[in-house]
C-alpha positions in Angstrom: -4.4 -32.7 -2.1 -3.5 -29.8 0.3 -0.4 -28.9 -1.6 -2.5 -28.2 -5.0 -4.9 -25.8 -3.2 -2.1 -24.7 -1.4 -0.7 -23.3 -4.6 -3.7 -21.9 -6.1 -3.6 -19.5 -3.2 -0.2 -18.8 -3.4 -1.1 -17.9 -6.9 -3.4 -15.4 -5.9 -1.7 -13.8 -3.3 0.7 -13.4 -6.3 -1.8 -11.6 -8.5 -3.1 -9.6 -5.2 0.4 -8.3 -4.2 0.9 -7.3 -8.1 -2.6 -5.4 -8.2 -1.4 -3.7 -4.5 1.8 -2.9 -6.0 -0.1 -1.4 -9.5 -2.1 0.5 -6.9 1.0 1.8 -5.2 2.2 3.2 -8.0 -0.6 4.9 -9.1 -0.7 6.6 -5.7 3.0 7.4 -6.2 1.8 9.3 -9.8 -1.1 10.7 -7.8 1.3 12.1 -5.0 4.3 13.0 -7.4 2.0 14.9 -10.0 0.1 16.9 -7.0 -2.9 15.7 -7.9 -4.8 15.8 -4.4 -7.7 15.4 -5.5 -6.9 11.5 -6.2 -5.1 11.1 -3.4 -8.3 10.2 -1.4 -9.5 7.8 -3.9 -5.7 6.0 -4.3 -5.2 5.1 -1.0 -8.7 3.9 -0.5 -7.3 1.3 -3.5 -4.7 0.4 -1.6 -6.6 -0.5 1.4 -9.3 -2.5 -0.5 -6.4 -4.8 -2.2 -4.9 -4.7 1.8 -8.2 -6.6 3.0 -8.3 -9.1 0.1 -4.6 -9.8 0.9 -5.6 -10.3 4.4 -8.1 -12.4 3.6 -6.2 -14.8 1.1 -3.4 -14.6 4.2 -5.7 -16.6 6.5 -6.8 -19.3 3.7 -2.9 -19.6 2.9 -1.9 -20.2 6.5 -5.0 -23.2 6.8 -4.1 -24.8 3.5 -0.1 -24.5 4.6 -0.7 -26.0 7.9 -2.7 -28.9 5.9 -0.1 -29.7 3.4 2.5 -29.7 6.5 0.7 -31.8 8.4 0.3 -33.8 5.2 4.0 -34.1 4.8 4.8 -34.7 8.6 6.1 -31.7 9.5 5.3 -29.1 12.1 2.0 -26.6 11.0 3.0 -23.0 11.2 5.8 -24.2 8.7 7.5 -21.8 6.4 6.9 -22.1 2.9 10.5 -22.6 2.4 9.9 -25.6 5.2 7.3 -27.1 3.1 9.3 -27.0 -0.3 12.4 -28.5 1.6 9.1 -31.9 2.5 7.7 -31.5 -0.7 8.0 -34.4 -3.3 9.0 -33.2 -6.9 7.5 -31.0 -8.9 6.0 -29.2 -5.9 8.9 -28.8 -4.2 10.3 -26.7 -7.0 7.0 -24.9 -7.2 6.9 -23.7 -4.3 10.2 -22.3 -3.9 9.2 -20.9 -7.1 6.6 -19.0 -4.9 8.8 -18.3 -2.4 11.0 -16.5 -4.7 8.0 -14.3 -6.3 6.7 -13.5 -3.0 9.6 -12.3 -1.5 10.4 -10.4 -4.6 7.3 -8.3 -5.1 7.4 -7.6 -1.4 10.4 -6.2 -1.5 9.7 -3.9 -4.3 5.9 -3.3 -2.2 7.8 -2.0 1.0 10.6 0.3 -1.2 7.3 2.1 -2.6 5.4 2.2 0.2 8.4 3.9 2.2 8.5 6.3 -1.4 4.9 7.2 -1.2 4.9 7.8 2.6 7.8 10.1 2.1 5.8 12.0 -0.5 2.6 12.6 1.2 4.8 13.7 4.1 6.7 16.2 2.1 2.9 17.4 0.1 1.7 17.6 4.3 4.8 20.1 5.2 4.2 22.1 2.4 0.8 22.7 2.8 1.4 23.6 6.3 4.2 25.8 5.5 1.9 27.6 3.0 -1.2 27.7 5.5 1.5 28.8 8.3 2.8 31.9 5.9 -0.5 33.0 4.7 -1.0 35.6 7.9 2.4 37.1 5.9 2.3 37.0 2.9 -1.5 37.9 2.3 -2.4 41.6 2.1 -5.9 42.0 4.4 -8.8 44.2 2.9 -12.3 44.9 3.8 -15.2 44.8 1.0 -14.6 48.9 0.8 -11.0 47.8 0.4 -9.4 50.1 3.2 -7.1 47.9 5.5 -9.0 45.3 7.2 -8.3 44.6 11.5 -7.2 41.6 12.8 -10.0 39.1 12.6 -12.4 41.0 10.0 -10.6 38.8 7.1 -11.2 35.8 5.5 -9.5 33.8 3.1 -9.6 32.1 -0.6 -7.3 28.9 -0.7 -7.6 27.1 -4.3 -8.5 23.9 -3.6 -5.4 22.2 -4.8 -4.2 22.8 -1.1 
């Protein structure tokens, strides 16, 4: 029966979304602590659980258009659509999922938007810093007289 596998894979787009939004947050620790040099590795995290979810996606839109066109109603149904056709218990289950889903994609987008906002505020001050070093640094040559334009160079700690 359609509707059976249809819930196994709502099931784990479930646990997906909940691993992408445990990754999200440990990107918003990475970012929020200033710990660049995880920041890499994070959102390389998040895009691996992004291409499973894609994945599971495209095998939740098959079995959904096979447990519509089981119930007789259009494919490319909603999952709402299909609980409203669905006999009992399923219909109750999948408005169960319904629910679930539209709950931990809410709280998905909010930190998304969060970490975005972060990385963007660690890129401006990074630029700002970079931007004020011609200021702020005194320039020396190895004999330490004054150095000219040009004849400098630069230690930045790699926490830039």
């Amino acid at each position: 029966m359609s509707l059976d596998e249809l819930s196994t894979i709502l099931w784990r787009e479930r646990e997906l979304l909940e691993t992408l939004l445990y990754r999200l947050e440990t990107e918003e620790l990475v970012l929020a602590g200033g710990r660049s040099r995880w920041v890499a590795r994070a959102a390389r995290e998040v895009e691996a659980v992004l291409d499973q979810i894609k994945a599971t996606e495209l095998g939740r839109a098959v079995e959904a258009d096979e447990a519509a066109r089981e119930l007789g109603i259009p494919a490319g149904s909603s999952l709402l659509e299909l609980a409203q056709a669905a006999p009992s218990p399923w219909d109750e289950m999948l408005r169960g999922h319904h629910v679930a889903l539209t709950d931990i994609t809410s709280q998905i987008s909010t930190l998304s938007h969060l970490n975005r906002d972060l990385l963007a505020r660690s890129v401006r001050a990074t630029q700002e810093a970079l931007l004020g070093i011609d200021q702020s640094m005194k320039e020396y040559s190895a004999k330490g007289s004054a150095a000219k334009a040009g004849d400098t160079a630069y230690l930045l700690d790699e926490a830039f």
